[in-house]
HTML snippet that shows the backbone in 3Dmol.js (N, CA, C, O; Angstrom):
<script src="https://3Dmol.org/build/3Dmol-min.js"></script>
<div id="view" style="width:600px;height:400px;position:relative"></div>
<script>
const pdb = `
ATOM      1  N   UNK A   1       2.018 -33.242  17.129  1.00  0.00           N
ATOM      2  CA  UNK A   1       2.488 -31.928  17.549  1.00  0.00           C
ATOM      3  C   UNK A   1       1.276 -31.038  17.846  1.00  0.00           C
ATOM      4  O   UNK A   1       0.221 -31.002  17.213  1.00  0.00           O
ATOM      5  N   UNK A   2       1.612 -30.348  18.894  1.00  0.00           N
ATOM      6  CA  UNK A   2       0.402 -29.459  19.125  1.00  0.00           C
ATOM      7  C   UNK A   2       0.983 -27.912  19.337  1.00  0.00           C
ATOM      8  O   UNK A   2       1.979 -27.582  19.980  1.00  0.00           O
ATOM      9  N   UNK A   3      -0.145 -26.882  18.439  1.00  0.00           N
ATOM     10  CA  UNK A   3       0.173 -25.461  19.027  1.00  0.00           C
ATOM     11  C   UNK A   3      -0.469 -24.980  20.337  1.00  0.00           C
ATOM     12  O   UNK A   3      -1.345 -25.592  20.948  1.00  0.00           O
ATOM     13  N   UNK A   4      -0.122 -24.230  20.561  1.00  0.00           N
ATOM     14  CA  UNK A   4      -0.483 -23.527  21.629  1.00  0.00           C
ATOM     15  C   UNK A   4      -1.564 -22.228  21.187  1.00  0.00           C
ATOM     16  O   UNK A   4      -1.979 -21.370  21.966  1.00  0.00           O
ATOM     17  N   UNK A   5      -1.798 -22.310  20.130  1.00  0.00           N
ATOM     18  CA  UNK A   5      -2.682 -21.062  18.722  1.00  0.00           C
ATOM     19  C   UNK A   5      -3.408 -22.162  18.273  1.00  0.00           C
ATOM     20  O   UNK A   5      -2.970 -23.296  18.075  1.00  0.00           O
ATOM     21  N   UNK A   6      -4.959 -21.607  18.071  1.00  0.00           N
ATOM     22  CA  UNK A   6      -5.279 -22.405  16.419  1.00  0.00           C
ATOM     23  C   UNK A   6      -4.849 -22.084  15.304  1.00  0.00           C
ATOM     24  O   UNK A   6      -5.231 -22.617  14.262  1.00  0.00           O
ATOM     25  N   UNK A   7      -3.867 -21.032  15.383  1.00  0.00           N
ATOM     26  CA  UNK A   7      -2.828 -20.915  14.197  1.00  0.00           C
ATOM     27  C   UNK A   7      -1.456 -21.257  14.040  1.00  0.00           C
ATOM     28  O   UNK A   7      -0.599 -21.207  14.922  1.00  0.00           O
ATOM     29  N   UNK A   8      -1.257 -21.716  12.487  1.00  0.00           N
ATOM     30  CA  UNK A   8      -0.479 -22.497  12.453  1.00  0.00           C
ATOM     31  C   UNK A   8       1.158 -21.238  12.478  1.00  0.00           C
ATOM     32  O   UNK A   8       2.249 -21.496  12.986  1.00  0.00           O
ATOM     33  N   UNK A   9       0.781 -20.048  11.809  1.00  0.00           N
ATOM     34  CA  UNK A   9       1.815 -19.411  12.449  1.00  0.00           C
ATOM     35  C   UNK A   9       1.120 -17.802  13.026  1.00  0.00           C
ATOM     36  O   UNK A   9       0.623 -16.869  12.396  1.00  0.00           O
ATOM     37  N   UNK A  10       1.349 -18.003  14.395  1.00  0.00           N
ATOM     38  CA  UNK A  10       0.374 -16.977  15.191  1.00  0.00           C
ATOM     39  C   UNK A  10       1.676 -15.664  15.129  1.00  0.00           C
ATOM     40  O   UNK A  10       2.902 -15.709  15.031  1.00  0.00           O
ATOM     41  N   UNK A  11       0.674 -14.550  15.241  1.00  0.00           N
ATOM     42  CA  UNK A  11       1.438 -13.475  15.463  1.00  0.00           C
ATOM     43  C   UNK A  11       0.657 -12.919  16.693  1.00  0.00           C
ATOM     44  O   UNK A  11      -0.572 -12.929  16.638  1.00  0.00           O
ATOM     45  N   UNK A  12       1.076 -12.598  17.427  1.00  0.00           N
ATOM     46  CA  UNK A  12       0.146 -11.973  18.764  1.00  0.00           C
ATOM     47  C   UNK A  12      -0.592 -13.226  19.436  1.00  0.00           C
ATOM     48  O   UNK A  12      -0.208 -14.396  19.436  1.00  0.00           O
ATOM     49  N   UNK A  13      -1.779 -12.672  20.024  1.00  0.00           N
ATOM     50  CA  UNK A  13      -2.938 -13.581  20.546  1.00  0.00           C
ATOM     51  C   UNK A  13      -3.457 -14.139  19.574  1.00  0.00           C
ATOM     52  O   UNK A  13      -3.512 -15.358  19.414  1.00  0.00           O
ATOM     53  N   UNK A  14      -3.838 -13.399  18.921  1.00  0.00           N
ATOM     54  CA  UNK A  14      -5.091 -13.473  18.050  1.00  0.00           C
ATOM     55  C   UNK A  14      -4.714 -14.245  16.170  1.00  0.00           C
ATOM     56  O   UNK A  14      -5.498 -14.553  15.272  1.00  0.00           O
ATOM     57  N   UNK A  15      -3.376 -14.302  16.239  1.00  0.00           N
ATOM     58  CA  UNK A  15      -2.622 -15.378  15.057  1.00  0.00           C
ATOM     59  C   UNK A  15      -2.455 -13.993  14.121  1.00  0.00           C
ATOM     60  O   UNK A  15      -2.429 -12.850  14.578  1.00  0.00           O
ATOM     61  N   UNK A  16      -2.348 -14.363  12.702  1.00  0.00           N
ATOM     62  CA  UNK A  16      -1.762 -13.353  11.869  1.00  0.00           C
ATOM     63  C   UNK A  16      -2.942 -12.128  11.779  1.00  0.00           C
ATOM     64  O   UNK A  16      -4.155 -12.329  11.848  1.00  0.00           O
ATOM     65  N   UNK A  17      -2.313 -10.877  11.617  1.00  0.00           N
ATOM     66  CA  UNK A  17      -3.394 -10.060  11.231  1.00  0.00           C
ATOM     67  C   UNK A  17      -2.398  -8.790  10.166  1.00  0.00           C
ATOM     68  O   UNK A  17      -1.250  -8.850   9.726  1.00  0.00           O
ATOM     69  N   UNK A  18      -3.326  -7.865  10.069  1.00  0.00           N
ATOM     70  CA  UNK A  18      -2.548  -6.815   8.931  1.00  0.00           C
ATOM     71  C   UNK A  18      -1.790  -5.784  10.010  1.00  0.00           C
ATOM     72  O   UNK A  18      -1.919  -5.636  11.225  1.00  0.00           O
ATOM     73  N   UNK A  19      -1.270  -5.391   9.398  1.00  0.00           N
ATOM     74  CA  UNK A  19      -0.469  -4.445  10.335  1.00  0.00           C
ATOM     75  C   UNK A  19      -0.574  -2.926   9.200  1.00  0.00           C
ATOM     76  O   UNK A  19      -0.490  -2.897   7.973  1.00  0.00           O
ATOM     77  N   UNK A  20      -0.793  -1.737  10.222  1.00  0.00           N
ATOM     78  CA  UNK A  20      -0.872  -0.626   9.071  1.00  0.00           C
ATOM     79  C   UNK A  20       0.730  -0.158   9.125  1.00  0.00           C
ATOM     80  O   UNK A  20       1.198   0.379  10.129  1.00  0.00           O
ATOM     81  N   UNK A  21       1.305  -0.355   8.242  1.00  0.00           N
ATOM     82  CA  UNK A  21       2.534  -0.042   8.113  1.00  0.00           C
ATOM     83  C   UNK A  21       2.641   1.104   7.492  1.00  0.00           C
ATOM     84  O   UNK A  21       3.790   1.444   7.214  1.00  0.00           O
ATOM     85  N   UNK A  22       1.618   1.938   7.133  1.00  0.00           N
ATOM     86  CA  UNK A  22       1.623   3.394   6.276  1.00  0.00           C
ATOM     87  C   UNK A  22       2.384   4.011   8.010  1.00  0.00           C
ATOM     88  O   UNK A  22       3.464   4.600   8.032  1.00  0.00           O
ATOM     89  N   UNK A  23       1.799   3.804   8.938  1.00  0.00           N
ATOM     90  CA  UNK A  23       2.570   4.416   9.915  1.00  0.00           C
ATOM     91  C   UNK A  23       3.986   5.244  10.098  1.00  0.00           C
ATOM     92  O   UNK A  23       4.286   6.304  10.647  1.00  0.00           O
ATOM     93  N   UNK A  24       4.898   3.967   9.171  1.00  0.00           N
ATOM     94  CA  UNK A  24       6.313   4.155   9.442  1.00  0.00           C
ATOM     95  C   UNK A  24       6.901   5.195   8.167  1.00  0.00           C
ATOM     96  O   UNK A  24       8.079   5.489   7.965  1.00  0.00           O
ATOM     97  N   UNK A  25       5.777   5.614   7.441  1.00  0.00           N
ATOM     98  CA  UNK A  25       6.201   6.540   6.405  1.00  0.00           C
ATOM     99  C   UNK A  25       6.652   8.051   6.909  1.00  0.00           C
ATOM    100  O   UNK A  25       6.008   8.794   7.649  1.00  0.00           O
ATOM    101  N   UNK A  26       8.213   8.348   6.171  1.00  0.00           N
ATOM    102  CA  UNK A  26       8.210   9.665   6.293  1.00  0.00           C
ATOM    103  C   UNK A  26       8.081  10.817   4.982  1.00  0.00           C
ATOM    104  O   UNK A  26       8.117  12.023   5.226  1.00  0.00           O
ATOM    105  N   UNK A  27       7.954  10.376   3.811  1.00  0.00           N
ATOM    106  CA  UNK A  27       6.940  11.289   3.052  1.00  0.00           C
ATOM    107  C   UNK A  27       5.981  10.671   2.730  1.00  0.00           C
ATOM    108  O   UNK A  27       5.982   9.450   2.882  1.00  0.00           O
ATOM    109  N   UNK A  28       4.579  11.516   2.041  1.00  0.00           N
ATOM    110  CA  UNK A  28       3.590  11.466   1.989  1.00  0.00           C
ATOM    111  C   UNK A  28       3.301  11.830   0.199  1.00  0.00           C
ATOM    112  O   UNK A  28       2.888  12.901  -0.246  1.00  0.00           O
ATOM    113  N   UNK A  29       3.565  10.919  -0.383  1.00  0.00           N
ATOM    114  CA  UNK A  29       2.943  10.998  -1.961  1.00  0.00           C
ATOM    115  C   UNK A  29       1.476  11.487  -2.245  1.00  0.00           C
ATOM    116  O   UNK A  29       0.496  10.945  -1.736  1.00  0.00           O
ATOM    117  N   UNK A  30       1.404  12.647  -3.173  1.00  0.00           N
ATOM    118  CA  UNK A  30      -0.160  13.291  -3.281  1.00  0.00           C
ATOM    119  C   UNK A  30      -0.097  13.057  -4.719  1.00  0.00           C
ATOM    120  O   UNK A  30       0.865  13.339  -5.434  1.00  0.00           O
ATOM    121  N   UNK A  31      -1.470  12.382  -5.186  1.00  0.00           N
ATOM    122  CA  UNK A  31      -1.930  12.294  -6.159  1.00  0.00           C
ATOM    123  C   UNK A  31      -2.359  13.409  -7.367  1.00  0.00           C
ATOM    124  O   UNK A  31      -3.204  12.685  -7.895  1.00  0.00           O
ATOM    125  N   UNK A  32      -2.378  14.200  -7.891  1.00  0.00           N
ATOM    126  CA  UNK A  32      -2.577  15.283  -8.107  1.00  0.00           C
ATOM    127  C   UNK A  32      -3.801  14.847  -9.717  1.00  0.00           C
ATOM    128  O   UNK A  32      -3.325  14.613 -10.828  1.00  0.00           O
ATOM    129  N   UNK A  33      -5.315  14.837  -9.426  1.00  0.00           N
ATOM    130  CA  UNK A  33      -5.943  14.373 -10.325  1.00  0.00           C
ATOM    131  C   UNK A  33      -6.369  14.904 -11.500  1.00  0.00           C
ATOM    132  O   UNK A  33      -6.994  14.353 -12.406  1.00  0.00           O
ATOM    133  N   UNK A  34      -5.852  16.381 -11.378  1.00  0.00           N
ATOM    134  CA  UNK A  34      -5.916  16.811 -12.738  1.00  0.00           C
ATOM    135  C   UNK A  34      -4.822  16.875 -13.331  1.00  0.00           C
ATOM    136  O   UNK A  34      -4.823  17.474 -14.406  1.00  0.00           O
ATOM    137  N   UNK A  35      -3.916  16.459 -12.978  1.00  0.00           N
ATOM    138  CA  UNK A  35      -2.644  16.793 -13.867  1.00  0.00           C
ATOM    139  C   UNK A  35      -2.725  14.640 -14.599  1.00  0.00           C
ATOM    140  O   UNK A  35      -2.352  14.249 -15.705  1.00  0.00           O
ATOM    141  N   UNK A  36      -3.150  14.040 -13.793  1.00  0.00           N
ATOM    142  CA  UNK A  36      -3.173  12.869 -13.979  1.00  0.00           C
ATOM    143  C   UNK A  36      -3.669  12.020 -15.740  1.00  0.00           C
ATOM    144  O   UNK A  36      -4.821  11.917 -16.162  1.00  0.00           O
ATOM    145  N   UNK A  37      -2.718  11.661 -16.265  1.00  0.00           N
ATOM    146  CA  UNK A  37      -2.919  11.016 -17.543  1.00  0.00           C
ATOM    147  C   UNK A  37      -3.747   9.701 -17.334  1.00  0.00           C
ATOM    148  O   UNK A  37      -4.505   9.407 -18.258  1.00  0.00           O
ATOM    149  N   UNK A  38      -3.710   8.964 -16.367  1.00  0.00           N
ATOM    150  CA  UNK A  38      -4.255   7.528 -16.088  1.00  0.00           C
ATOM    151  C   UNK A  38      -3.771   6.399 -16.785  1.00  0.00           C
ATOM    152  O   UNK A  38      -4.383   5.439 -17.253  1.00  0.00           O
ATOM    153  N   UNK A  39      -2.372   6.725 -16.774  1.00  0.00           N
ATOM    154  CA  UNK A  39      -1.961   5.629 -17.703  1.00  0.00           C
ATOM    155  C   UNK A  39      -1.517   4.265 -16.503  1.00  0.00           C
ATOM    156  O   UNK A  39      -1.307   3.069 -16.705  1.00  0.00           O
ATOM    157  N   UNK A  40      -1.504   4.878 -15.563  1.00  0.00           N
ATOM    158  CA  UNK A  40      -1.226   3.487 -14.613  1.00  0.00           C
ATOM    159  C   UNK A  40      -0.133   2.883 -14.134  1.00  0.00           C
ATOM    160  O   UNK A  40      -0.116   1.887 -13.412  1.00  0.00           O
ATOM    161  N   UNK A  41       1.275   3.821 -14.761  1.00  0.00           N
ATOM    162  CA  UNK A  41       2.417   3.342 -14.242  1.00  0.00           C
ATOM    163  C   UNK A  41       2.469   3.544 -12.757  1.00  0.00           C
ATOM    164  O   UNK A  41       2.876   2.555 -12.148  1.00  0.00           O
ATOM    165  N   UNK A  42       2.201   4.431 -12.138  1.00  0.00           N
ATOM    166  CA  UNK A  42       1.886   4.185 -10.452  1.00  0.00           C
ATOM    167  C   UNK A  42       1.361   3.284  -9.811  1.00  0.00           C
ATOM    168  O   UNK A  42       1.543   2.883  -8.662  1.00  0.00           O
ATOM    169  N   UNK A  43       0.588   2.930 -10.735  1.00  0.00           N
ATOM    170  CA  UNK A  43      -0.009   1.309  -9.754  1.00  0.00           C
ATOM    171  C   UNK A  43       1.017   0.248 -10.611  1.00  0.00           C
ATOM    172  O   UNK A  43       1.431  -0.812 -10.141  1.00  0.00           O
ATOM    173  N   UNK A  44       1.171   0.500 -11.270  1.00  0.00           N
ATOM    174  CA  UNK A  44       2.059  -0.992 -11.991  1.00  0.00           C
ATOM    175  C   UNK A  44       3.615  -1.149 -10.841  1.00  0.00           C
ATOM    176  O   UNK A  44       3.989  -2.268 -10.491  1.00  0.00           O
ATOM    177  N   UNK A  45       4.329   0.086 -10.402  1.00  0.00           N
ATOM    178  CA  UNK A  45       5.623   0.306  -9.968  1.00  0.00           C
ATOM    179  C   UNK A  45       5.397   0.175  -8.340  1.00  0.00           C
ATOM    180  O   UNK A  45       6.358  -0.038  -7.600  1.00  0.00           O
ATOM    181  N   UNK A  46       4.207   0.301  -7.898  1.00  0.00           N
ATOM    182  CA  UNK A  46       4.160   0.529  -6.624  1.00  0.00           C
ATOM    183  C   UNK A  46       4.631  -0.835  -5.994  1.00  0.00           C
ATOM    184  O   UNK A  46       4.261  -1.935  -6.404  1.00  0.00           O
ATOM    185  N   UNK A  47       5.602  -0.595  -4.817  1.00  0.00           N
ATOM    186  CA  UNK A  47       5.960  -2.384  -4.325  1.00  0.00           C
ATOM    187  C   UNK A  47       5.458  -2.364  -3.385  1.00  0.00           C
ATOM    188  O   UNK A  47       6.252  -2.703  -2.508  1.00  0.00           O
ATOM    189  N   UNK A  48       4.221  -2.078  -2.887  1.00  0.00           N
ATOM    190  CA  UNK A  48       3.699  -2.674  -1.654  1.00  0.00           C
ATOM    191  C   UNK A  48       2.072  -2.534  -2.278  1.00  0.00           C
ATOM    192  O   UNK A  48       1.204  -2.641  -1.411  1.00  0.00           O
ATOM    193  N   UNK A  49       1.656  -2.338  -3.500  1.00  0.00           N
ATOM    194  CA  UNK A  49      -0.106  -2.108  -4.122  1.00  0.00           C
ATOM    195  C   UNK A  49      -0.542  -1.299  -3.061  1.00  0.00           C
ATOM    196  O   UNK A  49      -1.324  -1.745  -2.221  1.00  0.00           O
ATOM    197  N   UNK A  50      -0.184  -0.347  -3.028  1.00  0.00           N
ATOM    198  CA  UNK A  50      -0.842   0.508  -2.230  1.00  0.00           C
ATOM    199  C   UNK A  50      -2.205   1.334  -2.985  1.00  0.00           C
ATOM    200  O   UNK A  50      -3.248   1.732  -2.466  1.00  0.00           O
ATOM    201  N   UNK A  51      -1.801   1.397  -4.207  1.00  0.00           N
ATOM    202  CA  UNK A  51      -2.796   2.118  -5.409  1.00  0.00           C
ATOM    203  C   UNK A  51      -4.047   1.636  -6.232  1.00  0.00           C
ATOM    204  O   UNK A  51      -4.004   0.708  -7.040  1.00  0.00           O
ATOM    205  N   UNK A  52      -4.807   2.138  -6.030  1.00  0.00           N
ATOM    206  CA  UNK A  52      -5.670   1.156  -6.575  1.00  0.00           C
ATOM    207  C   UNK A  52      -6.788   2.322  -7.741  1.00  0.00           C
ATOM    208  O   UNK A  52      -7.083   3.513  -7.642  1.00  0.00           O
ATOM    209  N   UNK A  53      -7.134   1.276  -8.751  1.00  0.00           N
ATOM    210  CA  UNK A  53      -7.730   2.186  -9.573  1.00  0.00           C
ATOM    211  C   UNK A  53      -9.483   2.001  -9.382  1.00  0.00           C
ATOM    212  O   UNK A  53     -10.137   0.973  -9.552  1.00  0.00           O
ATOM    213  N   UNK A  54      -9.978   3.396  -8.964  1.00  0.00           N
ATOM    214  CA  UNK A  54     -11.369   3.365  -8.621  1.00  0.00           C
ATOM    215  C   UNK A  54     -12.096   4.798  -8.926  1.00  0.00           C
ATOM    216  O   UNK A  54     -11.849   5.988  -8.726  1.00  0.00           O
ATOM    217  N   UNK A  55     -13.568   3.684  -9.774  1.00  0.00           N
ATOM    218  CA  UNK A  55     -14.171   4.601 -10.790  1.00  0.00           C
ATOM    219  C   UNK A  55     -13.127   5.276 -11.811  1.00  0.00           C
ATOM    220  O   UNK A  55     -13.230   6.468 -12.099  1.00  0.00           O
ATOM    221  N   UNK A  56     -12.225   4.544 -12.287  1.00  0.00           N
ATOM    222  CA  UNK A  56     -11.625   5.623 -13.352  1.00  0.00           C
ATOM    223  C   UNK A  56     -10.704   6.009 -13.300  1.00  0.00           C
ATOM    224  O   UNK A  56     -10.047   6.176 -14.328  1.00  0.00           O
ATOM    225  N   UNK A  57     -10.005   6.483 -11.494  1.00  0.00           N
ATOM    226  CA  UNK A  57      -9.372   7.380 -11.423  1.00  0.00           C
ATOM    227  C   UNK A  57      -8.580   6.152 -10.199  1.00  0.00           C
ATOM    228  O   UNK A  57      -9.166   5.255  -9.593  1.00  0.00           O
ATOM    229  N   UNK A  58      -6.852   6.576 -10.125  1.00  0.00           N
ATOM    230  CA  UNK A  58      -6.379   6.116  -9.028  1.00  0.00           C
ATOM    231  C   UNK A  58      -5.789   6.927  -7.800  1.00  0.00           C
ATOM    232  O   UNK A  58      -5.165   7.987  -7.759  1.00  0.00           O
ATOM    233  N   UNK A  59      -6.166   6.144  -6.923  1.00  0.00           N
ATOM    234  CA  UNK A  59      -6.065   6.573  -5.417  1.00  0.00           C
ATOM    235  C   UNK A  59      -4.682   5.920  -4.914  1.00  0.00           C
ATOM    236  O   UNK A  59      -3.912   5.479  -5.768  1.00  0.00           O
ATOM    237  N   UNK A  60      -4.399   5.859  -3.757  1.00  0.00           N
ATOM    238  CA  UNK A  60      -3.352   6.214  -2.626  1.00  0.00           C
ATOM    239  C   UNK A  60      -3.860   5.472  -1.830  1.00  0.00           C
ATOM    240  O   UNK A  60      -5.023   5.527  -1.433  1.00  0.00           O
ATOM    241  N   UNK A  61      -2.973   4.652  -1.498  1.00  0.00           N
ATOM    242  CA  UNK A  61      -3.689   3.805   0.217  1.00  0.00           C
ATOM    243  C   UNK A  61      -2.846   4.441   0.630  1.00  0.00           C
ATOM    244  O   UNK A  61      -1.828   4.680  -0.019  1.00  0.00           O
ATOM    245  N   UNK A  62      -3.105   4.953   2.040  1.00  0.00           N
ATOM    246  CA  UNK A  62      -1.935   5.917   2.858  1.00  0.00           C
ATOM    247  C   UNK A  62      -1.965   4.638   4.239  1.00  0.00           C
ATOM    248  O   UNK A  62      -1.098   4.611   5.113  1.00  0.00           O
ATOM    249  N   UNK A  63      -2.620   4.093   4.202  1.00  0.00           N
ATOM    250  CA  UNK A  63      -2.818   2.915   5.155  1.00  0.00           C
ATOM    251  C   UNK A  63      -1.478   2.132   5.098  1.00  0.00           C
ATOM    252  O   UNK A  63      -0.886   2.119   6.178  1.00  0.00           O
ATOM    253  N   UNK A  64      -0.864   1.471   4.070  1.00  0.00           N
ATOM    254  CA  UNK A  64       0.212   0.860   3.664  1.00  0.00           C
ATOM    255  C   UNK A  64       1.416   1.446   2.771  1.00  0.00           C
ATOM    256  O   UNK A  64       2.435   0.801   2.527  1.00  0.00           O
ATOM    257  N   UNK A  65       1.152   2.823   2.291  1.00  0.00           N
ATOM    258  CA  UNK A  65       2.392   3.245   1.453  1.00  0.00           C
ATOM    259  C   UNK A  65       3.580   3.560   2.494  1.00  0.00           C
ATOM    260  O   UNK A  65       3.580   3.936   3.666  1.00  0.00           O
ATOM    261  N   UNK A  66       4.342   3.324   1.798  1.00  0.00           N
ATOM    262  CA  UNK A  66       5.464   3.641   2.660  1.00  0.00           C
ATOM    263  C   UNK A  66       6.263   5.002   2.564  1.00  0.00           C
ATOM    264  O   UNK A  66       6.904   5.500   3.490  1.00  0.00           O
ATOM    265  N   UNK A  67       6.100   5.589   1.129  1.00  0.00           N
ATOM    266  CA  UNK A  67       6.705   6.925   1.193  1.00  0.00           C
ATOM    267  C   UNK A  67       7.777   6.957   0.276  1.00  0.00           C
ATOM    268  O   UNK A  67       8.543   7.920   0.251  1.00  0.00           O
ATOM    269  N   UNK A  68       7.918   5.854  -0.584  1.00  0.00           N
ATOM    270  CA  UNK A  68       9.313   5.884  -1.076  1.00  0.00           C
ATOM    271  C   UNK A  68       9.288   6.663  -2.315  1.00  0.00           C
ATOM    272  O   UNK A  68      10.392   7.105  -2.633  1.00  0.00           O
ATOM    273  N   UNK A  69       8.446   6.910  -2.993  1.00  0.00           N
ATOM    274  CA  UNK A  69       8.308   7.647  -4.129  1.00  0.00           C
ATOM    275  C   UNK A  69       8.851   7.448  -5.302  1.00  0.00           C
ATOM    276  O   UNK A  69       9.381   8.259  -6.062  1.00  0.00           O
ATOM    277  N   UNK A  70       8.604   5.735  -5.456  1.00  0.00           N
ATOM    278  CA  UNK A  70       8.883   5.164  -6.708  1.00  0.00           C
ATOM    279  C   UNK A  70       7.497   5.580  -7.666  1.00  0.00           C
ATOM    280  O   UNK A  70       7.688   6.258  -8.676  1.00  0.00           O
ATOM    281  N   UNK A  71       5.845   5.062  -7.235  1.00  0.00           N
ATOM    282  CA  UNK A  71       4.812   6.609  -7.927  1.00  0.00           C
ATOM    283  C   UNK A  71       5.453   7.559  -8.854  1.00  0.00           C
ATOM    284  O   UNK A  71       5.864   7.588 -10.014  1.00  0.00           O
ATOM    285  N   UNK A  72       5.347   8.382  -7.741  1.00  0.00           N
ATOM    286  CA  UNK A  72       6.155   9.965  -8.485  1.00  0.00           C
ATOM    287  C   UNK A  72       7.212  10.057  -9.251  1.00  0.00           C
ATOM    288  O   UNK A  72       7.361  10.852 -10.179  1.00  0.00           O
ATOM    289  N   UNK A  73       8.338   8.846  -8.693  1.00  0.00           N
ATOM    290  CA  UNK A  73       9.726   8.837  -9.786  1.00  0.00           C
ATOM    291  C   UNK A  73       8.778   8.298 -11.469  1.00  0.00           C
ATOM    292  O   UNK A  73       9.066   8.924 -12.489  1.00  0.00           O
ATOM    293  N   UNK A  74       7.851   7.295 -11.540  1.00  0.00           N
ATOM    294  CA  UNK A  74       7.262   6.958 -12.595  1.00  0.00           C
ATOM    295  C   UNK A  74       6.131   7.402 -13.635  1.00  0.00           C
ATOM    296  O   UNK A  74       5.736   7.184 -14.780  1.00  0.00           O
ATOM    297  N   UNK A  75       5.738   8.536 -11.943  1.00  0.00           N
ATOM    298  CA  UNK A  75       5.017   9.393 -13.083  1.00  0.00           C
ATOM    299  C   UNK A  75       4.802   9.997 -14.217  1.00  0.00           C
ATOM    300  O   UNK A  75       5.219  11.125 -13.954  1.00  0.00           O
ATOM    301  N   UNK A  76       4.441  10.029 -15.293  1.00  0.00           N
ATOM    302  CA  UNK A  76       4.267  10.449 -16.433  1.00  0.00           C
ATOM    303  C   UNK A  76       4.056  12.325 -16.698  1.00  0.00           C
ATOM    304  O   UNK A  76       3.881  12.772 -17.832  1.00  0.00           O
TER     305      UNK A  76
END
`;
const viewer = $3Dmol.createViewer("view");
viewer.addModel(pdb, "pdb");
viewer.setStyle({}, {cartoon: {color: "spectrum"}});
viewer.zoomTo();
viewer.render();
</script>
């Protein structure tokens, strides 16, 4: 069998790649770092890891969140 890709499952030309799906968000979750305990249930609940914990403190990928505001529902 032969592809027509050197990939085995191509998306486009160029075979699989990332797609920024933060695009299709219609709210926008804000981190608020002083009110922030750091206990981490925002990154534990998030279903797409959009959150990531750096230096200490966690951030927001706005690149891939989608907006749903499971975060904020878990916030502490």
């Amino acid at each position: 069998m032969e592809f027509k890709s050197k990939y085995i499952a191509p998306v486009g030309v160029d075979g699989i790649y990332a797609i920024n799906t933060g695009d299709w968000r219609t709210k926008r979750p804000i981190l608020n770092q002083e009110k922030c305990i750091k206990c981490g249930m925002c990154f534990i609940y998030c279903p797409v890891n959009s959150i990531a914990k750096k230096d200490g403190k966690f951030e927001i990928s706005y690149d891939y969140c989608k907006g749903c505001g499971i975060c904020a529902h878990e916030c502490r």
